[in-house]
mmCIF entry with sequence, helices, sheets and N, C-alpha, C, O atoms, coordinates in Angstrom:
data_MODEL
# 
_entry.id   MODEL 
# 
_entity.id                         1 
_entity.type                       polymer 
_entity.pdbx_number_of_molecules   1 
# 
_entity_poly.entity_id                      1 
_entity_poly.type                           'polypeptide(L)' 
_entity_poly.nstd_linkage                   no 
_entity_poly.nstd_monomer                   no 
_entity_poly.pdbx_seq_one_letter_code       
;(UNK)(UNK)(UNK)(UNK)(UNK)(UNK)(UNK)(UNK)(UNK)(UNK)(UNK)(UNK)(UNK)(UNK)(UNK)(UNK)
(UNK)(UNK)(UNK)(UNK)(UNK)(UNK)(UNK)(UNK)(UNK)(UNK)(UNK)(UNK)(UNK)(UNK)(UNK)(UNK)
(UNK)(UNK)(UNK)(UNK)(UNK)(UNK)(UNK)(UNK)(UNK)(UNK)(UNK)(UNK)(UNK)(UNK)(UNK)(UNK)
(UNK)(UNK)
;
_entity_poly.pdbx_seq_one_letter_code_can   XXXXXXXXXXXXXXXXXXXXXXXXXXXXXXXXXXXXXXXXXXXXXXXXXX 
_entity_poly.pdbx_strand_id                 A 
# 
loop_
_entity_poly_seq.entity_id 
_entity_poly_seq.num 
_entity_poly_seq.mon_id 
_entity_poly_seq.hetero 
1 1  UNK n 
1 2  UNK n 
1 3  UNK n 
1 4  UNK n 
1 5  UNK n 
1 6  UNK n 
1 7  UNK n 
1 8  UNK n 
1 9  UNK n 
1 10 UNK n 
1 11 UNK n 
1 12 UNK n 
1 13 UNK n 
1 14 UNK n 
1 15 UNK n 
1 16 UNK n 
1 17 UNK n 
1 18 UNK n 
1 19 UNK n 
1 20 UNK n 
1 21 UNK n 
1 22 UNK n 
1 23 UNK n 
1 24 UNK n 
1 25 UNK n 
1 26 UNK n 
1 27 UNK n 
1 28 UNK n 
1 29 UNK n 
1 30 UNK n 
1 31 UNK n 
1 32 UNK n 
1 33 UNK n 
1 34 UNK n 
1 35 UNK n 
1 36 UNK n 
1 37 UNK n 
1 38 UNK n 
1 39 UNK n 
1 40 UNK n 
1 41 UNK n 
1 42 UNK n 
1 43 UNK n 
1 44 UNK n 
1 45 UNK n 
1 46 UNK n 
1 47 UNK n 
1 48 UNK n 
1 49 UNK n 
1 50 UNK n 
# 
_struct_asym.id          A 
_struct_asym.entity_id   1 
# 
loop_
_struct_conf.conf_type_id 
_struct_conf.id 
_struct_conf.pdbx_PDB_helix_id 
_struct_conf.beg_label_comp_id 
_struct_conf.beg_label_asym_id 
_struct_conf.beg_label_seq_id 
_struct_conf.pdbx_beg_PDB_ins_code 
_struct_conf.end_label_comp_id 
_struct_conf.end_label_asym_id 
_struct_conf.end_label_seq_id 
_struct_conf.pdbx_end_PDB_ins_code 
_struct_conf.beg_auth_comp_id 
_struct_conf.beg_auth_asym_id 
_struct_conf.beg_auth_seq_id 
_struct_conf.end_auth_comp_id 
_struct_conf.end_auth_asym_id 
_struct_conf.end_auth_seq_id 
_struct_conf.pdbx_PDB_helix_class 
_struct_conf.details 
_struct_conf.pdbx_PDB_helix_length 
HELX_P HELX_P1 AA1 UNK A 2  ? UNK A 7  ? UNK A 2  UNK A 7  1 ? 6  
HELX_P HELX_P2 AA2 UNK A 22 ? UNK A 32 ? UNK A 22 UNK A 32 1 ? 11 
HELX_P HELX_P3 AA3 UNK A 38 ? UNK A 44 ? UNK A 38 UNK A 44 1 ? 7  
# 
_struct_conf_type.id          HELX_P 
_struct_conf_type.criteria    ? 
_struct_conf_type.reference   ? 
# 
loop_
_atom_site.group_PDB 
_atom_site.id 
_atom_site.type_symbol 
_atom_site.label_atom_id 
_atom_site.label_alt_id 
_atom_site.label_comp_id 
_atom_site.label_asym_id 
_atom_site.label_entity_id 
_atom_site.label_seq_id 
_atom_site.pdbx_PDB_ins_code 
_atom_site.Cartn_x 
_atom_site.Cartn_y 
_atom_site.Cartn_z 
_atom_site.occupancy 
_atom_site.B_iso_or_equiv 
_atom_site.pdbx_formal_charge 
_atom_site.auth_seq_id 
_atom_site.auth_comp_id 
_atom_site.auth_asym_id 
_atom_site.auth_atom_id 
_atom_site.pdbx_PDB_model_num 
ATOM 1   N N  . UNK A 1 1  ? -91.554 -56.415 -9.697  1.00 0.00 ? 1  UNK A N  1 
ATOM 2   C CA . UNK A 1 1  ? -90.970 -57.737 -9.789  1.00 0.00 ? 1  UNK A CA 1 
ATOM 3   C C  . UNK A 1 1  ? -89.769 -57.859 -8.853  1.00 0.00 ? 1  UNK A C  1 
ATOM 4   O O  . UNK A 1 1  ? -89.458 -58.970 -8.425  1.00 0.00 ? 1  UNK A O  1 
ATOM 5   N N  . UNK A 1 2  ? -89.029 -56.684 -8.488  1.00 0.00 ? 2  UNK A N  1 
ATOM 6   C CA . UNK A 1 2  ? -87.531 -56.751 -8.065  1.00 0.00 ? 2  UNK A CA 1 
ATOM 7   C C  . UNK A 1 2  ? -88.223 -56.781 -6.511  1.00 0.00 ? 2  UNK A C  1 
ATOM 8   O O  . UNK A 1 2  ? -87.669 -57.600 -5.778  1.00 0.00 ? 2  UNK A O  1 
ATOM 9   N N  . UNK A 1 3  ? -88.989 -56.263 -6.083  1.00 0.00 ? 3  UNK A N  1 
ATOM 10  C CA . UNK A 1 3  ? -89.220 -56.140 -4.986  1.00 0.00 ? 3  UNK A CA 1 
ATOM 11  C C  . UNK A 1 3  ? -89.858 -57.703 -4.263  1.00 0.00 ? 3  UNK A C  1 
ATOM 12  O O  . UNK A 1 3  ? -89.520 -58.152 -3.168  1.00 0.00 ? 3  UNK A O  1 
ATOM 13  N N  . UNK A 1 4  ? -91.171 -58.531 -5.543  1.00 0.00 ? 4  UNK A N  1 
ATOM 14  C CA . UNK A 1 4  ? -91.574 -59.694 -5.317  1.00 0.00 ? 4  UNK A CA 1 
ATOM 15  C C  . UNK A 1 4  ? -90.321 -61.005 -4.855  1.00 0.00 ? 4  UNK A C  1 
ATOM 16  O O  . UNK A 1 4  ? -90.637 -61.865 -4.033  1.00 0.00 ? 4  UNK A O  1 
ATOM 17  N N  . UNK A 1 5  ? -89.044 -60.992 -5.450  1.00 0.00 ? 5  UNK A N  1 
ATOM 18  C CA . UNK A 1 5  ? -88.174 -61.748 -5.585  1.00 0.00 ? 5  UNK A CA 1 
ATOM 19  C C  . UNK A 1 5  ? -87.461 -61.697 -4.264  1.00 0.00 ? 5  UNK A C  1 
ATOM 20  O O  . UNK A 1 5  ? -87.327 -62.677 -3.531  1.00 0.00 ? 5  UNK A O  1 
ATOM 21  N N  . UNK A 1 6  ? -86.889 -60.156 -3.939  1.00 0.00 ? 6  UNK A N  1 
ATOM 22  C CA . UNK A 1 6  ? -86.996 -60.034 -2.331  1.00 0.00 ? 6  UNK A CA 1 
ATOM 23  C C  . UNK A 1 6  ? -87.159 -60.539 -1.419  1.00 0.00 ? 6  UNK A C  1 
ATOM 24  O O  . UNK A 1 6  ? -86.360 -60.907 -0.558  1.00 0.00 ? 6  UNK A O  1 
ATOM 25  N N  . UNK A 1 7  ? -89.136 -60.693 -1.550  1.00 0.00 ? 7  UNK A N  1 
ATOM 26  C CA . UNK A 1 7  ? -89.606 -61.061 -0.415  1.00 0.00 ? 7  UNK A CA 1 
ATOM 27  C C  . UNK A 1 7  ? -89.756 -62.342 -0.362  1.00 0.00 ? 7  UNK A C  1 
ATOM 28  O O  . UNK A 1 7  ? -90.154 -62.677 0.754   1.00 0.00 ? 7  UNK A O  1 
ATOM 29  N N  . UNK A 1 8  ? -89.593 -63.332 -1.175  1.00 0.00 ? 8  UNK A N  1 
ATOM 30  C CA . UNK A 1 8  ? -90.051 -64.821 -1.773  1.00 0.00 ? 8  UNK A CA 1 
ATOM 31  C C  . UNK A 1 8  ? -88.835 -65.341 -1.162  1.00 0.00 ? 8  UNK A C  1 
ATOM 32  O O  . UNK A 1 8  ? -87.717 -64.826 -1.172  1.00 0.00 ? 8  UNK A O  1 
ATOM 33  N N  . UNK A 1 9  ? -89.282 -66.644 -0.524  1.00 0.00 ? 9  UNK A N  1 
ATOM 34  C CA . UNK A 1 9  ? -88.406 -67.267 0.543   1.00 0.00 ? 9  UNK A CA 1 
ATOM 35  C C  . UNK A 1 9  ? -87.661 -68.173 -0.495  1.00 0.00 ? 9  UNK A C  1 
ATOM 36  O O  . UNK A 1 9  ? -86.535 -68.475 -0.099  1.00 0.00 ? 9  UNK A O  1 
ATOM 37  N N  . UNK A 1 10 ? -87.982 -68.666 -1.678  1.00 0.00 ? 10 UNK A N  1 
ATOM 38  C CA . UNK A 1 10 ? -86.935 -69.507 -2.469  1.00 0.00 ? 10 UNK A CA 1 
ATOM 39  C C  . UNK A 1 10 ? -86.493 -68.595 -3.513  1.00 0.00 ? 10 UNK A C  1 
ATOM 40  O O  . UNK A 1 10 ? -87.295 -67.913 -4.151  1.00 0.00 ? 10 UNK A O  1 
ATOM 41  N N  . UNK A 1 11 ? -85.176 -68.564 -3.711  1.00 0.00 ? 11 UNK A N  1 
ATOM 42  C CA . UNK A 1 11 ? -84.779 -67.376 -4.980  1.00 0.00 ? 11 UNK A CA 1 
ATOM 43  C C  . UNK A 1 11 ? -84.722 -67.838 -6.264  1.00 0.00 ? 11 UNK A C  1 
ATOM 44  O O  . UNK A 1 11 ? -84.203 -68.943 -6.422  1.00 0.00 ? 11 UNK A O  1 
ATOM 45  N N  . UNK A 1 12 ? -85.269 -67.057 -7.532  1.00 0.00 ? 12 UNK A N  1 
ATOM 46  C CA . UNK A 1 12 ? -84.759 -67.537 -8.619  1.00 0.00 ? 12 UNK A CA 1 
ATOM 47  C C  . UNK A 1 12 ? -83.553 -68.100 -9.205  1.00 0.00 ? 12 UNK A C  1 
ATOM 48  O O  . UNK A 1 12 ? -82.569 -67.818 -8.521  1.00 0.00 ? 12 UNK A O  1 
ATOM 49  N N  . UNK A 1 13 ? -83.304 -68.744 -10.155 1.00 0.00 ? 13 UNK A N  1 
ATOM 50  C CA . UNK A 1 13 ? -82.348 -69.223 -10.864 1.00 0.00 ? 13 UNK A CA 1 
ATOM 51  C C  . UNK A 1 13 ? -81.420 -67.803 -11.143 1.00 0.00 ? 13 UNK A C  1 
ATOM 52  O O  . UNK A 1 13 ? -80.263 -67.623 -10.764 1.00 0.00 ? 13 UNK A O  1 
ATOM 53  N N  . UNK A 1 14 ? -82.224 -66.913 -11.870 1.00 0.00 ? 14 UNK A N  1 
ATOM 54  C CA . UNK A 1 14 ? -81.548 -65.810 -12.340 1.00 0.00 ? 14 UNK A CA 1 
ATOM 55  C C  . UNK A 1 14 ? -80.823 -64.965 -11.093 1.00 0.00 ? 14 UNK A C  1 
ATOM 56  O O  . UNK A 1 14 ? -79.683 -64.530 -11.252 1.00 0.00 ? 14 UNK A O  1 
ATOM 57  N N  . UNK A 1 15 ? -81.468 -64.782 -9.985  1.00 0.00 ? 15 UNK A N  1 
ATOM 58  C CA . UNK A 1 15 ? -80.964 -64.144 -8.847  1.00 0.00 ? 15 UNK A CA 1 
ATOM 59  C C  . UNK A 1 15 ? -80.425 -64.608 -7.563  1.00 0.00 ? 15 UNK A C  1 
ATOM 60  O O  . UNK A 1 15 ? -80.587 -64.190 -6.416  1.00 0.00 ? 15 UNK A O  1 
ATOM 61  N N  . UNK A 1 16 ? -79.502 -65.926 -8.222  1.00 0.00 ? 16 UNK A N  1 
ATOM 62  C CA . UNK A 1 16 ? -78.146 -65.903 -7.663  1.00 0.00 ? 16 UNK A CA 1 
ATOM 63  C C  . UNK A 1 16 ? -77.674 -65.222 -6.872  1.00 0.00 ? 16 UNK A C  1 
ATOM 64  O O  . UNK A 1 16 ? -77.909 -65.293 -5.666  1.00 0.00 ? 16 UNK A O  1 
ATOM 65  N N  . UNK A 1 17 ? -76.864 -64.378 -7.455  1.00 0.00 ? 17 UNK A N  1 
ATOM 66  C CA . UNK A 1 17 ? -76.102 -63.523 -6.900  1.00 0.00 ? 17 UNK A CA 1 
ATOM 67  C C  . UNK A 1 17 ? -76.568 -62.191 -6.397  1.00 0.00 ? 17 UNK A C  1 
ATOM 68  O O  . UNK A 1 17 ? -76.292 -61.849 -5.247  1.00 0.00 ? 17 UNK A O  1 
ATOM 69  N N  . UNK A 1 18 ? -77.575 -61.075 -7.565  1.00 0.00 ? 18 UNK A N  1 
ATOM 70  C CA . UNK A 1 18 ? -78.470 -60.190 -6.892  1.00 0.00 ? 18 UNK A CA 1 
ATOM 71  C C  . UNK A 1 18 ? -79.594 -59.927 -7.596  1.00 0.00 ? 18 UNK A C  1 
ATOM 72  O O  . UNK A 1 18 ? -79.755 -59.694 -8.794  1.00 0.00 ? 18 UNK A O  1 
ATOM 73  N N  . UNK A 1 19 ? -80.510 -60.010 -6.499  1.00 0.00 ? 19 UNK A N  1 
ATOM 74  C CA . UNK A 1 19 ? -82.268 -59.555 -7.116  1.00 0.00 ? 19 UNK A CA 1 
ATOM 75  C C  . UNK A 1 19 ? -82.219 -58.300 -8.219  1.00 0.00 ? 19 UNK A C  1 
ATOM 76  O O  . UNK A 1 19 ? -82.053 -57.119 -7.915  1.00 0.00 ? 19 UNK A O  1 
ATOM 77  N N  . UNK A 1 20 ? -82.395 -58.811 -9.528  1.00 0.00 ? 20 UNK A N  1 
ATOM 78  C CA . UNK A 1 20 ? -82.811 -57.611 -10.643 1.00 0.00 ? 20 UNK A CA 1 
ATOM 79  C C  . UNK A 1 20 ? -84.121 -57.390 -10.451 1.00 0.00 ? 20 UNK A C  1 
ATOM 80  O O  . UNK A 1 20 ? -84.643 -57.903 -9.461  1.00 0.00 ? 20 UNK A O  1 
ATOM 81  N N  . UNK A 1 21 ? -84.986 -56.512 -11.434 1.00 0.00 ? 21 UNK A N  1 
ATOM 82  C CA . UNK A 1 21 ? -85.799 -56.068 -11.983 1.00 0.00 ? 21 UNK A CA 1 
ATOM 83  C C  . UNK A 1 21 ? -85.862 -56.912 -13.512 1.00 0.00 ? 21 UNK A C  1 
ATOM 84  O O  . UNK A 1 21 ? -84.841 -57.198 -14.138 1.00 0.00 ? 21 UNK A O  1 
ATOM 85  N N  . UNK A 1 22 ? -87.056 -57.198 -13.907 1.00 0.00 ? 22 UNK A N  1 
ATOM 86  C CA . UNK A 1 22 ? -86.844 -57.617 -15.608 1.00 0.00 ? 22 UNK A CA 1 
ATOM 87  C C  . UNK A 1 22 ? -86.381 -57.296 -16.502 1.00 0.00 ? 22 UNK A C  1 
ATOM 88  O O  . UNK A 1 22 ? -85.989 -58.109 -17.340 1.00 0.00 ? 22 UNK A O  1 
ATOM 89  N N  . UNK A 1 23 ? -86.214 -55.541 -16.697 1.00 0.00 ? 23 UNK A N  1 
ATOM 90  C CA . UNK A 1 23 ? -85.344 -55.115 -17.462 1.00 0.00 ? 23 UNK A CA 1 
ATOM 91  C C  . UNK A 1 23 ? -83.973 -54.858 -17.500 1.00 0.00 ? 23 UNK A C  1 
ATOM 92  O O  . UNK A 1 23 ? -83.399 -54.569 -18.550 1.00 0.00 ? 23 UNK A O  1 
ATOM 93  N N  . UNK A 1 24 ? -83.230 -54.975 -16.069 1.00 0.00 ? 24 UNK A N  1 
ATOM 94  C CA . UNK A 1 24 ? -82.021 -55.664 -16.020 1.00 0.00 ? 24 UNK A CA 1 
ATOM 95  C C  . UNK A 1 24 ? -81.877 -57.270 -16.086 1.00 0.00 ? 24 UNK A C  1 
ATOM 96  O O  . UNK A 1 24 ? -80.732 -57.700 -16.227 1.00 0.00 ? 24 UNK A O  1 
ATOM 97  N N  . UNK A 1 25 ? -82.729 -58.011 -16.015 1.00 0.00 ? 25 UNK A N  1 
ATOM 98  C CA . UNK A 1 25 ? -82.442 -59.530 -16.298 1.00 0.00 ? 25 UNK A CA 1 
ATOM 99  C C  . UNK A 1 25 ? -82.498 -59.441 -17.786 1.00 0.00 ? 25 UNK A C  1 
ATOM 100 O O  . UNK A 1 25 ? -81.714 -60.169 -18.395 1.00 0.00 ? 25 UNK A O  1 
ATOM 101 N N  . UNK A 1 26 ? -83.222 -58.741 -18.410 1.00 0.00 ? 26 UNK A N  1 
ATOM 102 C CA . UNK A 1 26 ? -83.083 -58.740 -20.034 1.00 0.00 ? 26 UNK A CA 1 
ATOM 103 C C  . UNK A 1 26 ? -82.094 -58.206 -20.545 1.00 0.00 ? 26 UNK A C  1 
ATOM 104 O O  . UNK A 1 26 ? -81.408 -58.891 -21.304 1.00 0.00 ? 26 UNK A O  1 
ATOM 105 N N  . UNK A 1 27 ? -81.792 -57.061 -20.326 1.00 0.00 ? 27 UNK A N  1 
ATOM 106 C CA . UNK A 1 27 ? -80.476 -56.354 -20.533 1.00 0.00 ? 27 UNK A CA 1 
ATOM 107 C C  . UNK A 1 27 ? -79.316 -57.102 -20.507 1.00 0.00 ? 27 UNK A C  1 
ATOM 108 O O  . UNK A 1 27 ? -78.564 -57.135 -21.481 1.00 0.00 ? 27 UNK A O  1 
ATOM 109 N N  . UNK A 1 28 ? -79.030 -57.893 -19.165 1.00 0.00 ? 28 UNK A N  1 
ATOM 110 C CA . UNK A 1 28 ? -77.984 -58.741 -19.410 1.00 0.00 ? 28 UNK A CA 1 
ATOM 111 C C  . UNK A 1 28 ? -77.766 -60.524 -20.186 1.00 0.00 ? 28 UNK A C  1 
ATOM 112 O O  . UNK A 1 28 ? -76.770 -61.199 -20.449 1.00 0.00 ? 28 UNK A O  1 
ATOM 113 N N  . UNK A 1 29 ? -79.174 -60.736 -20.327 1.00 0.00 ? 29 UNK A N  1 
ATOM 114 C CA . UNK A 1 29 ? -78.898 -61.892 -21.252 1.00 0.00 ? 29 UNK A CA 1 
ATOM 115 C C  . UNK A 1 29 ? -78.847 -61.125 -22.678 1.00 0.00 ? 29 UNK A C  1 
ATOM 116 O O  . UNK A 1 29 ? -78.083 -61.773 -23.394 1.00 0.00 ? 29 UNK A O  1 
ATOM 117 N N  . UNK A 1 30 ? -79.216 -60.314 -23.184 1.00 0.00 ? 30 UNK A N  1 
ATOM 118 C CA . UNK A 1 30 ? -78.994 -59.843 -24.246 1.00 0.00 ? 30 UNK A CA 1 
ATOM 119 C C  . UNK A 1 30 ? -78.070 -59.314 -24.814 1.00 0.00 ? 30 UNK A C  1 
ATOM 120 O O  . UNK A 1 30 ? -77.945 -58.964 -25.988 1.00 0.00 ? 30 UNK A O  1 
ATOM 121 N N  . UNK A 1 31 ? -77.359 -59.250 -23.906 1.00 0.00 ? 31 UNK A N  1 
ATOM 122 C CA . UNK A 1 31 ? -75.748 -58.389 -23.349 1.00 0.00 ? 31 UNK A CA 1 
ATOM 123 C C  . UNK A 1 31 ? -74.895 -60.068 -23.952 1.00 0.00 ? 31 UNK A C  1 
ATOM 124 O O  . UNK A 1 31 ? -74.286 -60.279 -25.000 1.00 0.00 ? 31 UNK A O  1 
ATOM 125 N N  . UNK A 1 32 ? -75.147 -60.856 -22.972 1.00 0.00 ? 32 UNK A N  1 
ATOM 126 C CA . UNK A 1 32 ? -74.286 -62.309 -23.268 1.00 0.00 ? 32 UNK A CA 1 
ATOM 127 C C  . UNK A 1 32 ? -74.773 -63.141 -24.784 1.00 0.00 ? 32 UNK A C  1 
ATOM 128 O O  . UNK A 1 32 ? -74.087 -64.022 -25.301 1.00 0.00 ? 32 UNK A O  1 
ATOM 129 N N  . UNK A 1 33 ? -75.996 -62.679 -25.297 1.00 0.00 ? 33 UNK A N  1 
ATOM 130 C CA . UNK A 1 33 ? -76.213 -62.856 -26.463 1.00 0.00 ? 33 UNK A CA 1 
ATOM 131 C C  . UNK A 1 33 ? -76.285 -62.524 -27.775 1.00 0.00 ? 33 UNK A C  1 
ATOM 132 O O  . UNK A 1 33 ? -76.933 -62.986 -28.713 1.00 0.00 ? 33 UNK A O  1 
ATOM 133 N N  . UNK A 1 34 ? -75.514 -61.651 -27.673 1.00 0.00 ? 34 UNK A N  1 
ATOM 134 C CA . UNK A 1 34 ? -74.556 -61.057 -28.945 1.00 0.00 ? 34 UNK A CA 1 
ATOM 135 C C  . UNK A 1 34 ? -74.047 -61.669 -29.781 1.00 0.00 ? 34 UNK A C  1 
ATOM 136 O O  . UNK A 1 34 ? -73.326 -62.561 -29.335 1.00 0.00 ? 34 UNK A O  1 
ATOM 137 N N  . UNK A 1 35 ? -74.097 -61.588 -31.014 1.00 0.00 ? 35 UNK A N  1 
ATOM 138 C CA . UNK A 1 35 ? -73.338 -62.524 -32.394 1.00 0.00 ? 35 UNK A CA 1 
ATOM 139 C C  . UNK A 1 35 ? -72.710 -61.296 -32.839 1.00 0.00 ? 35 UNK A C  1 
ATOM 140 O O  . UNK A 1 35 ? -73.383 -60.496 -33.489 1.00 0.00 ? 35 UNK A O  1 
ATOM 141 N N  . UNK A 1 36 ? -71.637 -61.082 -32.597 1.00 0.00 ? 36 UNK A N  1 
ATOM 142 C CA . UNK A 1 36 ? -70.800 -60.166 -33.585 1.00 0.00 ? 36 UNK A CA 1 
ATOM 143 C C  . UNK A 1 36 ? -70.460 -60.699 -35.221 1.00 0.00 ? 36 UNK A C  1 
ATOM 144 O O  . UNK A 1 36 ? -70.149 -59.824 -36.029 1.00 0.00 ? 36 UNK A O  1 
ATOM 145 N N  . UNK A 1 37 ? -70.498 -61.541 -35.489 1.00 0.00 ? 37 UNK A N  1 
ATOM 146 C CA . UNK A 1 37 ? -70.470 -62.189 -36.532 1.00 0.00 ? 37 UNK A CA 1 
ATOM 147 C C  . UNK A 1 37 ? -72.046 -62.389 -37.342 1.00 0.00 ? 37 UNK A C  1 
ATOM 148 O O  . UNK A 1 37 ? -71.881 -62.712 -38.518 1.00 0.00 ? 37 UNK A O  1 
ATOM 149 N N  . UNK A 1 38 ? -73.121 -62.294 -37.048 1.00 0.00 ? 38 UNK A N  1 
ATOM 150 C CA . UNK A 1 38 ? -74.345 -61.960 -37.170 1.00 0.00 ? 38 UNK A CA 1 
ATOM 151 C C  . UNK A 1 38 ? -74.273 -61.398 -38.777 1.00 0.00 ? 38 UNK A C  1 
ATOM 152 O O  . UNK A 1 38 ? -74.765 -61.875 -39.799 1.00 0.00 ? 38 UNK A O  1 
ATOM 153 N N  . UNK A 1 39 ? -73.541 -60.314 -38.582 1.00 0.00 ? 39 UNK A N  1 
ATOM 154 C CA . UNK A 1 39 ? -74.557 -58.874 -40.115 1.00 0.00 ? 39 UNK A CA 1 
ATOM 155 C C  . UNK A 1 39 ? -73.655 -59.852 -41.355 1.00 0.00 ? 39 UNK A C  1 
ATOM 156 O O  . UNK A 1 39 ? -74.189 -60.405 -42.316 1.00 0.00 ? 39 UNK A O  1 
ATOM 157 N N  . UNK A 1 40 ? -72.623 -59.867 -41.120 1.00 0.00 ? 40 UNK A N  1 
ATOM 158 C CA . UNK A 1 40 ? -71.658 -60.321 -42.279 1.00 0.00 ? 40 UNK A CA 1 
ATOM 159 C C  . UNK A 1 40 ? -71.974 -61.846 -42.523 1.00 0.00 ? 40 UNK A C  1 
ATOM 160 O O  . UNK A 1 40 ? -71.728 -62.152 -43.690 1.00 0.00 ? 40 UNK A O  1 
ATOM 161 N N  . UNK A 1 41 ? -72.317 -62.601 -41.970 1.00 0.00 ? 41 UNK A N  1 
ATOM 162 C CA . UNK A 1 41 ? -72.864 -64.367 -42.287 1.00 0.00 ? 41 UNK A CA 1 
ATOM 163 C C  . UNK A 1 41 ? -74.121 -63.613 -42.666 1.00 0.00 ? 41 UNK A C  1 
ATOM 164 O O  . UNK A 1 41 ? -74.565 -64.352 -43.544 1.00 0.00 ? 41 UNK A O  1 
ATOM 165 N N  . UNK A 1 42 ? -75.004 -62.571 -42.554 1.00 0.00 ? 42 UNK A N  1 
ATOM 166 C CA . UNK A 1 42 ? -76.214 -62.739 -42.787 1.00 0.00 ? 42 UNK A CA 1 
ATOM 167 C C  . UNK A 1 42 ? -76.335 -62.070 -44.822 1.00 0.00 ? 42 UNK A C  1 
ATOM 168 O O  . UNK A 1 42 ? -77.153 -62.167 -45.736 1.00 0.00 ? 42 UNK A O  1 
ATOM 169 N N  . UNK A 1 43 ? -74.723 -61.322 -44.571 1.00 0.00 ? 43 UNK A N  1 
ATOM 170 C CA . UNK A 1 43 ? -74.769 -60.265 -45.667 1.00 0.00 ? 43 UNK A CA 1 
ATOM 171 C C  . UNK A 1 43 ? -74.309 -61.139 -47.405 1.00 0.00 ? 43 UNK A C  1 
ATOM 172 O O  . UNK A 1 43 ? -74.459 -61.035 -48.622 1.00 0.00 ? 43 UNK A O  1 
ATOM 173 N N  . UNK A 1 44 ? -73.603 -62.087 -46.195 1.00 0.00 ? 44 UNK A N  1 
ATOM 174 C CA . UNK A 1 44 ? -72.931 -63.459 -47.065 1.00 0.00 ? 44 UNK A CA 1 
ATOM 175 C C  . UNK A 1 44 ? -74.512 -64.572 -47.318 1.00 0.00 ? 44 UNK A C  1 
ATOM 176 O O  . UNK A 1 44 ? -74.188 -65.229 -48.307 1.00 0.00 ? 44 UNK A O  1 
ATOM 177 N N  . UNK A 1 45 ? -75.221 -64.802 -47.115 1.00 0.00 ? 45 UNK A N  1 
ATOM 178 C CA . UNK A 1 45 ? -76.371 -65.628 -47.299 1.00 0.00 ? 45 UNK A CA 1 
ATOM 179 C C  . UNK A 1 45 ? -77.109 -64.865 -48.019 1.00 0.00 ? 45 UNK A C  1 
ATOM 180 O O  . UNK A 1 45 ? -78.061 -65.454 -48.531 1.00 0.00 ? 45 UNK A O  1 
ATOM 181 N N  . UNK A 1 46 ? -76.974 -63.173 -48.370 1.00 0.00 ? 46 UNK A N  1 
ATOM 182 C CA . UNK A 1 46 ? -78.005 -62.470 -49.443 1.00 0.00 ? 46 UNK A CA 1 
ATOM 183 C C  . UNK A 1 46 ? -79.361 -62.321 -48.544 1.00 0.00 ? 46 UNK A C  1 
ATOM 184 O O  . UNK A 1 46 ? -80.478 -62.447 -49.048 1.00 0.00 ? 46 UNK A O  1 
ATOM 185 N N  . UNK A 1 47 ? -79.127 -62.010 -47.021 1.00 0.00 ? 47 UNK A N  1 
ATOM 186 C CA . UNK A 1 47 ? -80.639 -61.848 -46.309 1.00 0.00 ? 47 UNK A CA 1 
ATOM 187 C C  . UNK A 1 47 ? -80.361 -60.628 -46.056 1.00 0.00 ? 47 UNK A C  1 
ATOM 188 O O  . UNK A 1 47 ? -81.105 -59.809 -46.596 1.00 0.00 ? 47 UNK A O  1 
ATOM 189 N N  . UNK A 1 48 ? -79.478 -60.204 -45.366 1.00 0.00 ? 48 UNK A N  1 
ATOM 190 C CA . UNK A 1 48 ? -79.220 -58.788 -45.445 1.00 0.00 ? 48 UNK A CA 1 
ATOM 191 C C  . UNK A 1 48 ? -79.430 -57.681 -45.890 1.00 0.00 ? 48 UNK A C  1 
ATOM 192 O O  . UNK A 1 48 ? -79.326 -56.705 -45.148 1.00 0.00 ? 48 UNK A O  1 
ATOM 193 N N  . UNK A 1 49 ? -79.709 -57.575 -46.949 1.00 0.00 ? 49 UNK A N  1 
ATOM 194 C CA . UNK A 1 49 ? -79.551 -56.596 -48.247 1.00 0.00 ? 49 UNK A CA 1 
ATOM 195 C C  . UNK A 1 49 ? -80.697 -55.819 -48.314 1.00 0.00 ? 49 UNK A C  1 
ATOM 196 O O  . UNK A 1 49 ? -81.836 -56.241 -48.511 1.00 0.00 ? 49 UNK A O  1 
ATOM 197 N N  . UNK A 1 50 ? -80.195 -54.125 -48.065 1.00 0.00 ? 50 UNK A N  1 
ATOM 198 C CA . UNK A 1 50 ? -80.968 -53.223 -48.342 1.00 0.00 ? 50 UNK A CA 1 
ATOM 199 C C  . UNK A 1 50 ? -82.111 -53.338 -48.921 1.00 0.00 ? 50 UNK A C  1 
ATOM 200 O O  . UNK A 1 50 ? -82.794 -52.338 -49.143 1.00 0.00 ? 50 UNK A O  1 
# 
C-alpha cells in the first residue's frame, strides 16, 4: 500500500504530510482516538463489570 501511494500522481487525504503503510495510518488514528475517561463512565453505567 505504502509503496502504491508513492507512485499515484494524486495523494491521499491521509498522506499529507508522509506516505504511511496501513498499519501506521491505523496506529495513529487510534493513537488520536483514545478516551481516557472510557473504563470509569463505562464502570459508572454497570457495563464494565467483571
Amino acid at each position: 500500500m505504502k509503496k502504491y501511494y508513492e507512485n499515484r500522481p494524486i495523494r491521499a487525504p491521509f498522506t499529507a504530510k508522509k506516505v504511511k503503510g496501513w498499519s501506521d495510518h491505523i496506529d495513529d488514528h487510534l493513537e488520536r482516538s483514545i478516551q481516557p475517561n472510557m473504563l470509569s463512565y463505562l464502570n459508572k453505567q454497570g457495563y464494565a463489570v467483571k
